[in-house]
N, CA, C and O atoms as CSV, one atom per row, in Angstrom:
chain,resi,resn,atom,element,x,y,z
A,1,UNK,N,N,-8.091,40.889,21.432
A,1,UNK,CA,C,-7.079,40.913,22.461
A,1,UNK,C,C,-7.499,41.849,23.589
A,1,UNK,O,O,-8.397,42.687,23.506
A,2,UNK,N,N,-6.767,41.612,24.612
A,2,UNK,CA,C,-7.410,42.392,25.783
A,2,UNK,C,C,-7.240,44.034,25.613
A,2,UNK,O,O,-6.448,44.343,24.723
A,3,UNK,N,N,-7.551,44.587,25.972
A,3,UNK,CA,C,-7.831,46.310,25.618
A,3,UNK,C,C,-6.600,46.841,26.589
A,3,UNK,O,O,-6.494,45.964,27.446
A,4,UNK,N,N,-5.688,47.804,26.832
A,4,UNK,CA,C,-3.917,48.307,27.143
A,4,UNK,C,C,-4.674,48.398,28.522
A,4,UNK,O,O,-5.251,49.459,28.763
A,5,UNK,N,N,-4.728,47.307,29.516
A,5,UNK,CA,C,-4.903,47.107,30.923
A,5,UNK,C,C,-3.265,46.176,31.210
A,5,UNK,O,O,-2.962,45.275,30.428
A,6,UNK,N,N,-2.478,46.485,32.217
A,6,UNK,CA,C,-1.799,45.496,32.569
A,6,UNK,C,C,-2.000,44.492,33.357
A,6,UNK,O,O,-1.103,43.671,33.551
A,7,UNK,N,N,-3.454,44.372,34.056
A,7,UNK,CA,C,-3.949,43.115,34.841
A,7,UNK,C,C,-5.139,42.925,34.594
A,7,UNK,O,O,-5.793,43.967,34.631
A,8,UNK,N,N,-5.897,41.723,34.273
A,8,UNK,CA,C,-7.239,41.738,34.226
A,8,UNK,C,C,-7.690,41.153,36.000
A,8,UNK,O,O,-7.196,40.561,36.959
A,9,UNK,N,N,-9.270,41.979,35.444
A,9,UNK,CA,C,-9.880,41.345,37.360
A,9,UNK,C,C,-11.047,40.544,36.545
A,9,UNK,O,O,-11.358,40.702,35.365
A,10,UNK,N,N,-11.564,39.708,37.425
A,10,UNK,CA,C,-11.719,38.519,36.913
A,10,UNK,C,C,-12.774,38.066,38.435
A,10,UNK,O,O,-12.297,38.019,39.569
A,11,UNK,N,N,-14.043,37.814,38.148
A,11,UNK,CA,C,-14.562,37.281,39.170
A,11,UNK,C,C,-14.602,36.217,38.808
A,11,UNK,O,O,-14.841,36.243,37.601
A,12,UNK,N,N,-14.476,34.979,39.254
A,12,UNK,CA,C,-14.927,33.759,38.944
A,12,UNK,C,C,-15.972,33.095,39.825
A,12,UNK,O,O,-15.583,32.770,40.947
A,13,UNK,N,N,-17.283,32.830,39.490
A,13,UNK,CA,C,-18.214,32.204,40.199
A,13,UNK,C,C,-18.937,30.840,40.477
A,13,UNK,O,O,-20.144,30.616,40.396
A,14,UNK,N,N,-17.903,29.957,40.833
A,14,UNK,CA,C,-17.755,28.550,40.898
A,14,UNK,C,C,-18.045,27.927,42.450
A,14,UNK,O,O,-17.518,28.341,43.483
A,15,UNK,N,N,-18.946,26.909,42.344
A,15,UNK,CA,C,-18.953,26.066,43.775
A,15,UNK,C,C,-18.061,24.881,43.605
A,15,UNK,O,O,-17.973,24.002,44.462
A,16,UNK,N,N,-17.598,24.878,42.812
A,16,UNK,CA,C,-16.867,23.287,42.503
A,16,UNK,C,C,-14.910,23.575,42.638
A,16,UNK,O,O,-14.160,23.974,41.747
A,17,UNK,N,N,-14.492,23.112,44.386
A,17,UNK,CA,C,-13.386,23.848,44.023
A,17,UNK,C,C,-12.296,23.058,43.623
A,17,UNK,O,O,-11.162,23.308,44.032
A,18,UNK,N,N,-12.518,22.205,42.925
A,18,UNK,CA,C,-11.597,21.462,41.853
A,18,UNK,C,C,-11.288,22.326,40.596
A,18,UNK,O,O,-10.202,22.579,40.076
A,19,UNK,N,N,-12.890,22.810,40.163
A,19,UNK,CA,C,-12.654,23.473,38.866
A,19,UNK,C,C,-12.277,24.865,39.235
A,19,UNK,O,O,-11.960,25.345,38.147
A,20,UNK,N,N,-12.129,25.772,40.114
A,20,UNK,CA,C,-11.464,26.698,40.589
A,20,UNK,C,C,-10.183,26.181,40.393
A,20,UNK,O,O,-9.665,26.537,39.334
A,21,UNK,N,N,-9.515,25.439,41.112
A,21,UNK,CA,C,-7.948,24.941,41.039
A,21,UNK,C,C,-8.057,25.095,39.530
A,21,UNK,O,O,-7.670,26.235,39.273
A,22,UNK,N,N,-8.286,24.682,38.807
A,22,UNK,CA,C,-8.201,23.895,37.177
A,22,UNK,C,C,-8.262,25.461,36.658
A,22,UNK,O,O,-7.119,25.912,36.596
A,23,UNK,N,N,-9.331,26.482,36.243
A,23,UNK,CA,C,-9.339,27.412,35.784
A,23,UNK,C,C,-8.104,28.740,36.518
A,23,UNK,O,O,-7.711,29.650,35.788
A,24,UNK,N,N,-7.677,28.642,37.868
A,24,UNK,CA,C,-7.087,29.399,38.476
A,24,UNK,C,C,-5.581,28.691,37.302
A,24,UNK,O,O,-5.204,29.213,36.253
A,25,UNK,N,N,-5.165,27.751,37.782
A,25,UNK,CA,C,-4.164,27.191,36.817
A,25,UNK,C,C,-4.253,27.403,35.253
A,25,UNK,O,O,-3.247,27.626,34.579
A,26,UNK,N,N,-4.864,27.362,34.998
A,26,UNK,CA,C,-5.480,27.705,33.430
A,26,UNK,C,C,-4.677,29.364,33.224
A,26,UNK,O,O,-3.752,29.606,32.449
A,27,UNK,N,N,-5.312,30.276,34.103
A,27,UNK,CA,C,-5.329,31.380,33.972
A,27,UNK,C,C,-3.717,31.876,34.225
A,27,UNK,O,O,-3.480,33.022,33.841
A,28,UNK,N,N,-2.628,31.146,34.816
A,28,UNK,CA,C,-1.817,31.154,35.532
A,28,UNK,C,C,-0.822,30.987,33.715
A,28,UNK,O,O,-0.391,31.937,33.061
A,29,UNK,N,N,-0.765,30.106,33.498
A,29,UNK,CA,C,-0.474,29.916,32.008
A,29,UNK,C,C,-0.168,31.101,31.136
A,29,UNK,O,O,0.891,31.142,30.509
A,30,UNK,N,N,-1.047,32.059,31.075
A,30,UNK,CA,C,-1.405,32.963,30.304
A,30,UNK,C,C,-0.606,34.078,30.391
A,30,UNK,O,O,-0.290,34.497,31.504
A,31,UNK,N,N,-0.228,34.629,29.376
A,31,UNK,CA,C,0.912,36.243,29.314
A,31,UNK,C,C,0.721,36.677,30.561
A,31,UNK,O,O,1.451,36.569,31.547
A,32,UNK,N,N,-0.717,37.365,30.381
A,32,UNK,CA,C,-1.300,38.848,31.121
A,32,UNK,C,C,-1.709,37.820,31.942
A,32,UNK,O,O,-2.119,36.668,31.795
A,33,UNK,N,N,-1.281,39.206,33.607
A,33,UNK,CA,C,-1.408,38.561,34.918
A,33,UNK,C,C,-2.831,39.117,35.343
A,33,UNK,O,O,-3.167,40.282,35.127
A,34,UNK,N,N,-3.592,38.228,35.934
A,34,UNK,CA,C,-4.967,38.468,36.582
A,34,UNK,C,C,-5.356,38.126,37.685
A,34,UNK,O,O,-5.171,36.951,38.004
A,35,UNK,N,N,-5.987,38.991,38.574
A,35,UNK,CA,C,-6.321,39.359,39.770
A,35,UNK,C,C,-7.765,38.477,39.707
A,35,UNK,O,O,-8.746,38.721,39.004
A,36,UNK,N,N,-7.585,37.443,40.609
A,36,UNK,CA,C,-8.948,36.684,40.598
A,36,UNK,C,C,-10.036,36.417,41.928
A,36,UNK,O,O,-9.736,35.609,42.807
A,37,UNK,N,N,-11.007,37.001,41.953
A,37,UNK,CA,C,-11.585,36.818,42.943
A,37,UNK,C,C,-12.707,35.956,42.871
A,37,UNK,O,O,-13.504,36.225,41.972
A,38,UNK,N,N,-12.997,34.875,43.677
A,38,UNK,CA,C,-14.205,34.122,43.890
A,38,UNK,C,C,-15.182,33.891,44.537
A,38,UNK,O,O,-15.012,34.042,45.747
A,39,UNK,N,N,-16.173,33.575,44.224
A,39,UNK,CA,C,-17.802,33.322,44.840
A,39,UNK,C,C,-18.129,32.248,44.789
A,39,UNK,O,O,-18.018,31.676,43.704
A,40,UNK,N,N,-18.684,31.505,45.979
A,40,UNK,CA,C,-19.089,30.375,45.879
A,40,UNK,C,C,-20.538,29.550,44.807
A,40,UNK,O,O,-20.782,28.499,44.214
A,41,UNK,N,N,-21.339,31.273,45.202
A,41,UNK,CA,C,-22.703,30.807,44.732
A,41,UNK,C,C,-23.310,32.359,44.589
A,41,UNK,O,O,-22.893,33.473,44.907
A,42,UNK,N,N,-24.328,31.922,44.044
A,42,UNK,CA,C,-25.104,33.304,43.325
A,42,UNK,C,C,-24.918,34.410,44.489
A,42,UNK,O,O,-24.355,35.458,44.171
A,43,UNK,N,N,-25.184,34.306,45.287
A,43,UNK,CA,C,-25.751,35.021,46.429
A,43,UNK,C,C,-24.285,36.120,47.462
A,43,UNK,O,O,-24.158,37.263,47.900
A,44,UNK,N,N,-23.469,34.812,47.398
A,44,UNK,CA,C,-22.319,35.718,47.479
A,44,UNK,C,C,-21.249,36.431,46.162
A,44,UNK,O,O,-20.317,37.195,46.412
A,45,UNK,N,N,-21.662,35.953,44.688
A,45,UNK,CA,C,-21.679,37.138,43.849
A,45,UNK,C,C,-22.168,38.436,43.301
A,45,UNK,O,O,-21.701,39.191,42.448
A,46,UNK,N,N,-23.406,38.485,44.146
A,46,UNK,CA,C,-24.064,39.740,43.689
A,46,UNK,C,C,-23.546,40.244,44.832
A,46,UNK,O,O,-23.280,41.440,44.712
A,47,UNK,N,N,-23.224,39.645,46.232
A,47,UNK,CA,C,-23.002,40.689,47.379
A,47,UNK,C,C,-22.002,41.062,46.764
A,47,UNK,O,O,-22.241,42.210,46.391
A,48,UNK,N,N,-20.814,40.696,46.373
A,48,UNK,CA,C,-19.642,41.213,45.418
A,48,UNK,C,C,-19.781,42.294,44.543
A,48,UNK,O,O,-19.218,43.381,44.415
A,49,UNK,N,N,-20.801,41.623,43.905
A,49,UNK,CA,C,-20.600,43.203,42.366
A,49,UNK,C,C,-21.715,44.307,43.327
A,49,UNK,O,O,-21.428,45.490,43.140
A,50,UNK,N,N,-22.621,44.138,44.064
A,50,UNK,CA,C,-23.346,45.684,44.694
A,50,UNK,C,C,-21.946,45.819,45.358
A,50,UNK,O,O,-21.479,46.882,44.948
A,51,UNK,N,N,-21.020,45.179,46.250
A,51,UNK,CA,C,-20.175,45.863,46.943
A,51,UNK,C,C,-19.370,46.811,46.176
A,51,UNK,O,O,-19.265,47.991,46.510
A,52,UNK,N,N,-18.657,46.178,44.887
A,52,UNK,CA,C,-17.721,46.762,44.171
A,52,UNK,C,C,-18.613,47.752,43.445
A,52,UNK,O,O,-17.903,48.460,42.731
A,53,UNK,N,N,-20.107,48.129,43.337
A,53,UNK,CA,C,-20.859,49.092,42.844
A,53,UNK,C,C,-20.807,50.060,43.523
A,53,UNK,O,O,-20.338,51.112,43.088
A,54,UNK,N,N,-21.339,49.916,44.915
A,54,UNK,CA,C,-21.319,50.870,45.822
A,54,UNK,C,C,-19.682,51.878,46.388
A,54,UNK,O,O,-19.503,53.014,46.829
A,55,UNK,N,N,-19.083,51.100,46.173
A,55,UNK,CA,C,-17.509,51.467,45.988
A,55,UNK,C,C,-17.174,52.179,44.859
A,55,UNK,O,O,-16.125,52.816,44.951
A,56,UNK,N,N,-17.684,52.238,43.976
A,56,UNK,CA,C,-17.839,52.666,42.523
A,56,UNK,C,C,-16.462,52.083,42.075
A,56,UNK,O,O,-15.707,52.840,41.464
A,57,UNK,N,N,-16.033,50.667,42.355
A,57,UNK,CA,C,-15.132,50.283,41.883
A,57,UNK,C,C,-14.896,49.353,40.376
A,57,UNK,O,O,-13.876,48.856,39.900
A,58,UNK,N,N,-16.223,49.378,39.926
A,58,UNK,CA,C,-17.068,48.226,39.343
A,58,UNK,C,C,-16.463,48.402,37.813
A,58,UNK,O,O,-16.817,47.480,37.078
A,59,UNK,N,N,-15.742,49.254,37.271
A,59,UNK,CA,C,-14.843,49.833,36.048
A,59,UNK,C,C,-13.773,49.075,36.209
A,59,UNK,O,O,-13.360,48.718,35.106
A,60,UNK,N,N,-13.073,48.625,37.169
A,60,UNK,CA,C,-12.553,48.180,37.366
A,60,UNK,C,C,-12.155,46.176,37.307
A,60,UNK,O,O,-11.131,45.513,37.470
A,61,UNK,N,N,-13.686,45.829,36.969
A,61,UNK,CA,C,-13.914,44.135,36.887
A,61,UNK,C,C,-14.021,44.441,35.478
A,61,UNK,O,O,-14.608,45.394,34.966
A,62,UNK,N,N,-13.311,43.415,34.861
A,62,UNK,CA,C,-13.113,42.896,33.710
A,62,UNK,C,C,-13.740,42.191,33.249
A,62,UNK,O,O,-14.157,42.443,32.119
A,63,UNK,N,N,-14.234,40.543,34.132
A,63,UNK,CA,C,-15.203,39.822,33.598
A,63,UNK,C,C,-16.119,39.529,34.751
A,63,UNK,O,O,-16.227,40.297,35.707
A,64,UNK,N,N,-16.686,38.553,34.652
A,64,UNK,CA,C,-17.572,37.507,35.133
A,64,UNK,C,C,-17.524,35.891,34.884
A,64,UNK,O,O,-18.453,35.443,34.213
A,65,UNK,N,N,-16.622,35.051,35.315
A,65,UNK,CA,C,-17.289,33.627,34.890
A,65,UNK,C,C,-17.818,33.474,35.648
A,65,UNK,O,O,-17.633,33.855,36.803
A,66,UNK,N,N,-18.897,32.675,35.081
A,66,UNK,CA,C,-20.172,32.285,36.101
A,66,UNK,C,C,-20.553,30.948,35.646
A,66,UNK,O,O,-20.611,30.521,34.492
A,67,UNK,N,N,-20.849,30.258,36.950
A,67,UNK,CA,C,-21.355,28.483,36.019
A,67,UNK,C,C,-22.429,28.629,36.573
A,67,UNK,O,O,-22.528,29.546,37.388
A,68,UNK,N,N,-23.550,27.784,36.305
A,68,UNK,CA,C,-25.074,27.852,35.911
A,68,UNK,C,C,-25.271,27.427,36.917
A,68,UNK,O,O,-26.253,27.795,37.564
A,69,UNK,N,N,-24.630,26.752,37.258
A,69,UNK,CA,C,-25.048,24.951,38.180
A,69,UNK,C,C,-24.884,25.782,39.484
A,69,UNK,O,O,-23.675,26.000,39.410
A,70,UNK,N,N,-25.248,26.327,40.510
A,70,UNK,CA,C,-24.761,26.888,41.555
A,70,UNK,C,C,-25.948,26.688,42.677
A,70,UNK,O,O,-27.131,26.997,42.533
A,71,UNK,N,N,-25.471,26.225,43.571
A,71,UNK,CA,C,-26.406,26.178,45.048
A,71,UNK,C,C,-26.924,27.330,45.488
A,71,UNK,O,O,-26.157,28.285,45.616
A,72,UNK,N,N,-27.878,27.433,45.707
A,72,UNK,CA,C,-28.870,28.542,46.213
A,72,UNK,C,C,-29.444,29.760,44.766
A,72,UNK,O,O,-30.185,29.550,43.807
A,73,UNK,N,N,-28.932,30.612,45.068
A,73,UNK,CA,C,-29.439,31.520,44.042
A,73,UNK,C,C,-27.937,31.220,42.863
A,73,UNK,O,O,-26.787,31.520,43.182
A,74,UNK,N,N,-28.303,30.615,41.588
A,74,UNK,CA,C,-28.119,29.761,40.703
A,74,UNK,C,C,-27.417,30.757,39.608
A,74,UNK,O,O,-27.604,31.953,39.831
A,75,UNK,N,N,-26.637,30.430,38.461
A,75,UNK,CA,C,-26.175,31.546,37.420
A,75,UNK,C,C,-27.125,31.941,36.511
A,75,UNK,O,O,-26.609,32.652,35.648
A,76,UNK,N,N,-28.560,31.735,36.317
A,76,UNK,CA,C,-29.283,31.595,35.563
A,76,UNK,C,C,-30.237,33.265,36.180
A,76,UNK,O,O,-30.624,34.064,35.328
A,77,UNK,N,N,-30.475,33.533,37.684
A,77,UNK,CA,C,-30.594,34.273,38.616
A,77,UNK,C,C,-29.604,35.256,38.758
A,77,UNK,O,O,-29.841,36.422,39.073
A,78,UNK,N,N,-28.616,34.839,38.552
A,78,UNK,CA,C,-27.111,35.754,38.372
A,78,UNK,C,C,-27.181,37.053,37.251
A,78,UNK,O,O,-26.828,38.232,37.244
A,79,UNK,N,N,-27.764,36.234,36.437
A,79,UNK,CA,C,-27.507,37.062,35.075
A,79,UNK,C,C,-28.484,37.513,34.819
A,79,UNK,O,O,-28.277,38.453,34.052
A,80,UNK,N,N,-30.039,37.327,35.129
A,80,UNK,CA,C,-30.804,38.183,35.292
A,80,UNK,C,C,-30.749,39.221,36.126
A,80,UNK,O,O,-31.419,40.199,35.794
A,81,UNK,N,N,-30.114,39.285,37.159
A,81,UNK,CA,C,-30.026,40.550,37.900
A,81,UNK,C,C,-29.190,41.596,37.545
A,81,UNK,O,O,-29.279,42.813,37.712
A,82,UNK,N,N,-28.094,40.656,36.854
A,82,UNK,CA,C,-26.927,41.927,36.282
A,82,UNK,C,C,-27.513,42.647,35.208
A,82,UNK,O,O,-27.157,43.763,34.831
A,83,UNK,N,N,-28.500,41.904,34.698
A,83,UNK,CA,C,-29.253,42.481,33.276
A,83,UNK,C,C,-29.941,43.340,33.857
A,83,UNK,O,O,-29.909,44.469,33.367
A,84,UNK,N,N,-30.932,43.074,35.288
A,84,UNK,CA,C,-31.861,44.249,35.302
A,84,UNK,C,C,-31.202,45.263,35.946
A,84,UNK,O,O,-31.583,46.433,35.898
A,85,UNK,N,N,-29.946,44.772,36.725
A,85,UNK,CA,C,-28.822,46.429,37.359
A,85,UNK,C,C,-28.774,47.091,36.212
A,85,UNK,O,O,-28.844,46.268,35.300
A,86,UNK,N,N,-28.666,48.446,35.709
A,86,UNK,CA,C,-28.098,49.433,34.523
A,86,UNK,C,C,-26.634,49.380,35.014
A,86,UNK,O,O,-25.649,49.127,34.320
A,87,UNK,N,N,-26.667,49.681,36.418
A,87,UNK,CA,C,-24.845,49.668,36.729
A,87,UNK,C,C,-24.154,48.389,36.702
A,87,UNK,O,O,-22.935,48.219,36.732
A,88,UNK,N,N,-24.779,47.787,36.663
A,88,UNK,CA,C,-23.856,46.085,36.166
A,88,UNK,C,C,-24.037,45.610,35.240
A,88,UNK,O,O,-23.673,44.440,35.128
A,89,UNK,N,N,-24.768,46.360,33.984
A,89,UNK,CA,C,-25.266,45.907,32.759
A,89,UNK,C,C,-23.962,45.350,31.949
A,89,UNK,O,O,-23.902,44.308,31.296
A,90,UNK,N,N,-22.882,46.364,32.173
A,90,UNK,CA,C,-21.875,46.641,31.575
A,90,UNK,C,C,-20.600,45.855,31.495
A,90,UNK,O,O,-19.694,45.871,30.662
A,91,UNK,N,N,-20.828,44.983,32.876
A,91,UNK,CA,C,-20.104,43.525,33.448
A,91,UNK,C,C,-20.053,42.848,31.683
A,91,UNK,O,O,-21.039,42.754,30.952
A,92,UNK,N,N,-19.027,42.561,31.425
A,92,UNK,CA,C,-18.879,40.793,30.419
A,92,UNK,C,C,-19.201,39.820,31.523
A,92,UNK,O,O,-18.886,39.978,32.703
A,93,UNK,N,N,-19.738,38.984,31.112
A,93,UNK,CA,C,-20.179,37.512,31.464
A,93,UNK,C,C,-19.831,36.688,31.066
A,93,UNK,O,O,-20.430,36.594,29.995
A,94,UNK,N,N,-19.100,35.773,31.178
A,94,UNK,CA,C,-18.635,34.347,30.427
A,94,UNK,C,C,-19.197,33.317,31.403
A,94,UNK,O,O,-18.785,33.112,32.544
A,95,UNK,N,N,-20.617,32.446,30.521
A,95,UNK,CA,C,-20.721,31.747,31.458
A,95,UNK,C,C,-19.768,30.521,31.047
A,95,UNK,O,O,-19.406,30.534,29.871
A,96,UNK,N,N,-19.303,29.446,31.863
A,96,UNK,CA,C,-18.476,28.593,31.987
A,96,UNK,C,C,-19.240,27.582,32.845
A,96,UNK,O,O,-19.257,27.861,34.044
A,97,UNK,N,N,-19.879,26.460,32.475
A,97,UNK,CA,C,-20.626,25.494,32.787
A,97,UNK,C,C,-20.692,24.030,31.905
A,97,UNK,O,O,-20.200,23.794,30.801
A,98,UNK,N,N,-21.350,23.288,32.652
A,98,UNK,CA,C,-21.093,21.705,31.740
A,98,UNK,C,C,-21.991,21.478,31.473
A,98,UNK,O,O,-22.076,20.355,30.977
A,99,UNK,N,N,-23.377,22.326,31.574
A,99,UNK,CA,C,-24.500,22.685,31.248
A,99,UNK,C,C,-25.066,22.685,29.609
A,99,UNK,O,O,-25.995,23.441,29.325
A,100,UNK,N,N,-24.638,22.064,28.867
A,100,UNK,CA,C,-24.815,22.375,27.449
A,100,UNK,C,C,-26.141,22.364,26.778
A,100,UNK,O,O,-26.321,22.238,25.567
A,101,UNK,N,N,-27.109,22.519,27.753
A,101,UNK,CA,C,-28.373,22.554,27.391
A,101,UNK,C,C,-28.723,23.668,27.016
A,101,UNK,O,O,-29.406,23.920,26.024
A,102,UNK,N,N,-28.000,24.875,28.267
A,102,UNK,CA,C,-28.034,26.256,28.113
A,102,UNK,C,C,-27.301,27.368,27.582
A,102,UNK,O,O,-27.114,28.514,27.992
A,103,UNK,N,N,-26.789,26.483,26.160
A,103,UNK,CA,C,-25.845,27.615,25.559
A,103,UNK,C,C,-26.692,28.959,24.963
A,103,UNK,O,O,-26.047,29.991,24.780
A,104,UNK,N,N,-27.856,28.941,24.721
A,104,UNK,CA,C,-28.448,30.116,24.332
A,104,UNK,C,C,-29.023,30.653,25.318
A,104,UNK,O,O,-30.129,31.156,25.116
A,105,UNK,N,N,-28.485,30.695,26.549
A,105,UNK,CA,C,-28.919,31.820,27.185
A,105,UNK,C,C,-28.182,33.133,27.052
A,105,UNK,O,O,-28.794,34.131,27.435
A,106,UNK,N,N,-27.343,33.240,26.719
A,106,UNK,CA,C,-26.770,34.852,26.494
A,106,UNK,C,C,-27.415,35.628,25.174
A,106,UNK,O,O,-27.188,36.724,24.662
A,107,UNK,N,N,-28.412,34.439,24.837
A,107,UNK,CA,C,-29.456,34.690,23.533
A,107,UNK,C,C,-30.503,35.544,24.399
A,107,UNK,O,O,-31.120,36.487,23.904
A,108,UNK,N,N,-30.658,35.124,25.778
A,108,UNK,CA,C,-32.089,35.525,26.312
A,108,UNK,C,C,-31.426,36.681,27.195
A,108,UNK,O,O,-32.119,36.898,28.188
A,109,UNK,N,N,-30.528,37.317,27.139
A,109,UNK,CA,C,-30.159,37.957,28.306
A,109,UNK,C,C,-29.257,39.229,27.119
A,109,UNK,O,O,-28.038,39.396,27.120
A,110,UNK,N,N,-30.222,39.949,26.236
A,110,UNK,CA,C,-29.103,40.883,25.206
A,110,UNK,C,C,-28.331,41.995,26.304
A,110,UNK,O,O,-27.110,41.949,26.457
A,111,UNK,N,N,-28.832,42.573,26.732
A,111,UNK,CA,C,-28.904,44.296,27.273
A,111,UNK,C,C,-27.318,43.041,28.117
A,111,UNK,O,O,-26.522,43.931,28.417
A,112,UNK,N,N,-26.851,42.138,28.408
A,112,UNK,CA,C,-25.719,42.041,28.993
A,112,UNK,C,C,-24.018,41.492,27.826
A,112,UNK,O,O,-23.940,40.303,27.515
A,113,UNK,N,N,-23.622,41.835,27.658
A,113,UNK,CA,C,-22.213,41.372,26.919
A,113,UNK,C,C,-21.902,39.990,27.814
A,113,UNK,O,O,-21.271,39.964,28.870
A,114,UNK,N,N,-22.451,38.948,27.183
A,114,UNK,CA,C,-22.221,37.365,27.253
A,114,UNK,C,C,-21.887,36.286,25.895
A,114,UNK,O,O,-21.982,36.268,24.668
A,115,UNK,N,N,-21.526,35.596,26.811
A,115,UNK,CA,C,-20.842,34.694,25.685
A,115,UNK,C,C,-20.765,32.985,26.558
A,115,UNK,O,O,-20.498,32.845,27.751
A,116,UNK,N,N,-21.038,31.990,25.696
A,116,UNK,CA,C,-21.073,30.782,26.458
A,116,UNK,C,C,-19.886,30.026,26.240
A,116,UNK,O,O,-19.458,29.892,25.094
A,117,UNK,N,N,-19.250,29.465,27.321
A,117,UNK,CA,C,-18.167,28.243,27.197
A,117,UNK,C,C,-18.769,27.295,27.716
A,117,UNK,O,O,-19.542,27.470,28.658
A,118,UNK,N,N,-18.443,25.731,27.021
A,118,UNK,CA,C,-18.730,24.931,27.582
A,118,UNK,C,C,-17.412,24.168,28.618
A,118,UNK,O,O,-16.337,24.308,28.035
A,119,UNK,N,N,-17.289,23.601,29.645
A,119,UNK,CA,C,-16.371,23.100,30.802
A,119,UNK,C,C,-16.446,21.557,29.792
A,119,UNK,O,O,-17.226,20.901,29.102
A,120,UNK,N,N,-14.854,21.573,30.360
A,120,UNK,CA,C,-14.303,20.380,29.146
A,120,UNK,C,C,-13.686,19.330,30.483
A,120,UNK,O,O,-12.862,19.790,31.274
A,121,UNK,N,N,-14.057,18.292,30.570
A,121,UNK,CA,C,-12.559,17.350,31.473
A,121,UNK,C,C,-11.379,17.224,30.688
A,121,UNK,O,O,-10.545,16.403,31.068
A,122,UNK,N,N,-11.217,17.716,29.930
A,122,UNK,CA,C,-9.944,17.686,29.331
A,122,UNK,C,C,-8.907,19.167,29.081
A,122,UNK,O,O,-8.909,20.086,28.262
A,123,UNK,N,N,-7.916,18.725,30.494
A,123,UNK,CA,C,-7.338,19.791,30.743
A,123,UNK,C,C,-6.466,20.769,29.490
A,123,UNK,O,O,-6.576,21.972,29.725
A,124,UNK,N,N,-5.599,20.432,28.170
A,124,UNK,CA,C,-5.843,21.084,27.133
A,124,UNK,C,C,-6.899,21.822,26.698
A,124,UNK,O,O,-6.886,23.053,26.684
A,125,UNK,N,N,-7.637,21.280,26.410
A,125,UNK,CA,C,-9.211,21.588,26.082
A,125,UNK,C,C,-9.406,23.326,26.939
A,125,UNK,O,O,-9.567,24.485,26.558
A,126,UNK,N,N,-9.296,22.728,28.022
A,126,UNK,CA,C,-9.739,23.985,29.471
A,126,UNK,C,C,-8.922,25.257,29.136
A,126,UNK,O,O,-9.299,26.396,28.859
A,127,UNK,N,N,-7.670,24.708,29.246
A,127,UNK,CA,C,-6.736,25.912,29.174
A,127,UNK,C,C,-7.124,26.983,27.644
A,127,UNK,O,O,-7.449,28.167,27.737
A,128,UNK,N,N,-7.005,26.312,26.477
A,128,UNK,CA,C,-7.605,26.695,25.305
A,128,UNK,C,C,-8.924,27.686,25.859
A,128,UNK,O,O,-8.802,28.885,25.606
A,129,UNK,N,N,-9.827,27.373,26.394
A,129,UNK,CA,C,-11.174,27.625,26.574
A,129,UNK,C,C,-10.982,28.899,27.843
A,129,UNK,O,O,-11.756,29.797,28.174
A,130,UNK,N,N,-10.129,28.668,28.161
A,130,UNK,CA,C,-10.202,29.920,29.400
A,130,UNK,C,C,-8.931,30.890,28.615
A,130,UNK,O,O,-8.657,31.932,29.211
A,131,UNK,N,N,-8.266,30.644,27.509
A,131,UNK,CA,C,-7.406,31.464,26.451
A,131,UNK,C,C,-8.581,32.560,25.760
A,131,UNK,O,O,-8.307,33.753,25.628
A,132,UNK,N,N,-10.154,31.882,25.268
A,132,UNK,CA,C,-10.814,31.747,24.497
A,132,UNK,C,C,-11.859,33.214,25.681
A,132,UNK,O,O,-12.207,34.361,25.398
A,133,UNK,N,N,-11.992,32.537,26.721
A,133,UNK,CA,C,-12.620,33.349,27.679
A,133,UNK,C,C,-11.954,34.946,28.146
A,133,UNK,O,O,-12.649,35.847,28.616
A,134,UNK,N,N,-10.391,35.047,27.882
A,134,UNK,CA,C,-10.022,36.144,28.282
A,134,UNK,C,C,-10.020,36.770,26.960
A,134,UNK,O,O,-10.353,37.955,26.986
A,135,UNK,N,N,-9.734,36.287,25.810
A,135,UNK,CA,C,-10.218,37.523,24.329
A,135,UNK,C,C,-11.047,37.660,24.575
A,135,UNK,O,O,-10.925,38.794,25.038
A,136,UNK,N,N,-12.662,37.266,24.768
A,136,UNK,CA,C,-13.715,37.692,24.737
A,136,UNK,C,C,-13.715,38.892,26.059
A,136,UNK,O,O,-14.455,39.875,26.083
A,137,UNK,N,N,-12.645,38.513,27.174
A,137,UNK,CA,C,-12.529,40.037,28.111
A,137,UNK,C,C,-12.285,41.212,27.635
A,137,UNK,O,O,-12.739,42.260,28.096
A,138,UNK,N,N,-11.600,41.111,26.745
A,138,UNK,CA,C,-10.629,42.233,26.095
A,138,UNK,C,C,-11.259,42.813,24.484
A,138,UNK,O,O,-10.838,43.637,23.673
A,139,UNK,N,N,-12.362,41.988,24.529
A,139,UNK,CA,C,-13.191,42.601,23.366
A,139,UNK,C,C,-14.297,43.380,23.525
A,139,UNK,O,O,-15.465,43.007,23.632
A,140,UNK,N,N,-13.683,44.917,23.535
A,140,UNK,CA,C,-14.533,45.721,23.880
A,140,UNK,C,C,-15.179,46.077,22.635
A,140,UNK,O,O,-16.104,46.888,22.629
């Protein structure tokens, strides 16, 4: 369960903004209220987490979803960098992708707290899976 926070923050890093709607709704469902901010693509999520680093606000982010599939600098690029930051090591990662080729990458990426979901078209399914994504926030 989530650790005695009364809001989770929550980056979500999606180009697809259908599945934004779908996971934002998902998340909307849920007890605990969360503060969600989004990135289109790799490139404007790392400007995010150095910003919220340099701010030293970065204690403050709860997770990471990240989908693989992303235009330009990709989630695969994502998560290697948070791995080689020490100050973003500490980020959870949930990647969230339809990608099921790459469920063992949080196999290749230890030094980061990850965990893989796979993206379901089936909106039950989703909601369950983004239920599934915020315990793993709260499991410190």
């Amino acid at each position: 369960m989530v650790a005695m926070r009364e809001r989770l923050r929550i980056l979500l890093v999606e180009d697809n903004a259908g599945d934004v709607v779908l996971v934002r709704e998902a998340l909307s469902r849920l007890p605990m209220p969360v503060d969600l901010d989004c990135a289109r693509d790799g490139a404007e999520a790392m400007d995010y987490l150095h910003s919220r680093q340099r701010q030293d606000l970065l204690g403050g982010l709860d997770l990471v979803v990240l989908d693989l599939n992303l235009p330009g600098k990709n989630g695969k690029e994502v998560l290697a960098e948070i791995e080689a930051d020490p100050l973003l090591r500490g980020v959870r990662v949930a990647i969230l992708t339809s990608s099921r080729y790459d469920s063992d990458i949080c196999d290749r990426h230890p030094a980061v707290a990850c965990r893989f979901f796979a993206k379901t078209p089936d909106l039950h399914e989703l909601y369950a899976t983004v239920a599934s994504i915020i315990q793993f926030a709260g499991s410190r």
